[in-house]
C-alpha positions in Angstrom: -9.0 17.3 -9.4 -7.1 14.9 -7.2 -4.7 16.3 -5.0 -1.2 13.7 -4.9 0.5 13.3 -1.8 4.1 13.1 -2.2 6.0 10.1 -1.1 8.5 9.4 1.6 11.6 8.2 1.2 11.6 4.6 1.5 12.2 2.9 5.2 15.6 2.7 6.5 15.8 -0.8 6.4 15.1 -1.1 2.5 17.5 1.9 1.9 19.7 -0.4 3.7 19.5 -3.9 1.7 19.0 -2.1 -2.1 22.7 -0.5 -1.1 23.9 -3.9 0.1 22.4 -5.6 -2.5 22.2 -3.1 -5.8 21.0 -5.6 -8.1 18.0 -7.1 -6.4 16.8 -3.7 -5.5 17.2 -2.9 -9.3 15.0 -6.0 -10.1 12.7 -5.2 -7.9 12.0 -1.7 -9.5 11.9 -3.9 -12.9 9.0 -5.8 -11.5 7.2 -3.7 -10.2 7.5 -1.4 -13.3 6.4 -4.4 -15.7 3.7 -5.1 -14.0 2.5 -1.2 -13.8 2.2 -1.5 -17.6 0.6 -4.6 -18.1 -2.6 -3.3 -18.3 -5.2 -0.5 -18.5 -5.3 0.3 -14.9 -4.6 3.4 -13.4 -2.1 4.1 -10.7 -4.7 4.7 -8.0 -6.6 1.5 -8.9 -3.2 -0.5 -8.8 -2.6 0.9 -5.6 -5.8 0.0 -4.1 -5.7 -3.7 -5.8 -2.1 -3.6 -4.5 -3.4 -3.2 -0.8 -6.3 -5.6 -0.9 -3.6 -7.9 -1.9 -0.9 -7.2 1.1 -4.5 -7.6 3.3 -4.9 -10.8 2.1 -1.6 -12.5 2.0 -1.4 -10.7 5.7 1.8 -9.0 5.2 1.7 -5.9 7.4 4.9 -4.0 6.1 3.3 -4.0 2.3 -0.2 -3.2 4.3 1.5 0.0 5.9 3.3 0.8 2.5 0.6 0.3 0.5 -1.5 3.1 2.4 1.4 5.2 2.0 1.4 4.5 -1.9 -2.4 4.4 -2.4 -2.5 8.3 -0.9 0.2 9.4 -3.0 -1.2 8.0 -6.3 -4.6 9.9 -5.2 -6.7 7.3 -2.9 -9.0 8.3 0.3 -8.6 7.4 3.4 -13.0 5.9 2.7 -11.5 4.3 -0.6 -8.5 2.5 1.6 -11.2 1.4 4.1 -13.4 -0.2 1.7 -10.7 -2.3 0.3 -10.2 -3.6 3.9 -14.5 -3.6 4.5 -13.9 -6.0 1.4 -11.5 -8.5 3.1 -13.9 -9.7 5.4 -15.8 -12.5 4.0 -12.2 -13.7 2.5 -10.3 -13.5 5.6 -12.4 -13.3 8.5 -13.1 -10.9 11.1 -9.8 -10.8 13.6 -7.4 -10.7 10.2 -9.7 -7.7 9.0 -9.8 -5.9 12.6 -6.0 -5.9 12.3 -5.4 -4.7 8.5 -8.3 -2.3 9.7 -5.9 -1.0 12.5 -2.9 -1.0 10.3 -4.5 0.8 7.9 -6.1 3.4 10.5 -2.5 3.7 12.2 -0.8 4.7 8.8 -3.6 7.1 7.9 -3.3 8.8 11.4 0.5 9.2 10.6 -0.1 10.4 6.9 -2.7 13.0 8.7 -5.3 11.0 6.8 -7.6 9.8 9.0 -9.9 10.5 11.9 -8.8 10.2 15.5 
């Protein structure tokens, strides 16, 4: 059995702009809910495809969030550092060293990871 992690509020700063801006933060949730039930995946797998993709397009907020999110739909901290191990030969070695550390830095925090 797969023990779930329960997640966080979001960050302050999204709190922030869905209360200043109701509606986008409400589409937002629509998207990300329509694309959830597109397919046959499971939340775990979405989760990890989710991250490879933040890794990739090199956006570290959704890289940190999407650690947060892949351990509360049931991921492991060796699962989470595969999907970077996999960036490599796409993105090269000094973009995978950093996701690696952003990854490694939110598991530390989530009481994931090794020291």
């Amino acid at each position: 059995m797969v023990r779930r992690r329960r997640l966080k509020k979001a960050p302050p700063a999204y709190q922030l702009f869905v209360k200043r801006f109701p509606g986008l933060g409400r589409a937002w949730e629509q998207l990300g809910d329509a694309g959830a039930a597109a397919g046959p995946l499971d939340a775990r797998t979405q989760r990890l495809i989710k991250l490879a993709l933040a890794i990739g397009s090199r956006q570290e907020g959704a890289v940190h969030s999407g650690v947060r999110k892949a351990l509360a739909a049931g991921a492991t901290a060796a699962e989470l550092e595969q999907v970077v191990a996999l960036a490599a030969s796409l993105i090269g070695l000094p973009a995978t060293v950093a996701a690696f550390c952003q990854v490694r830095e939110e598991l530390l925090k989530e009481g994931a990871g090794k020291p």
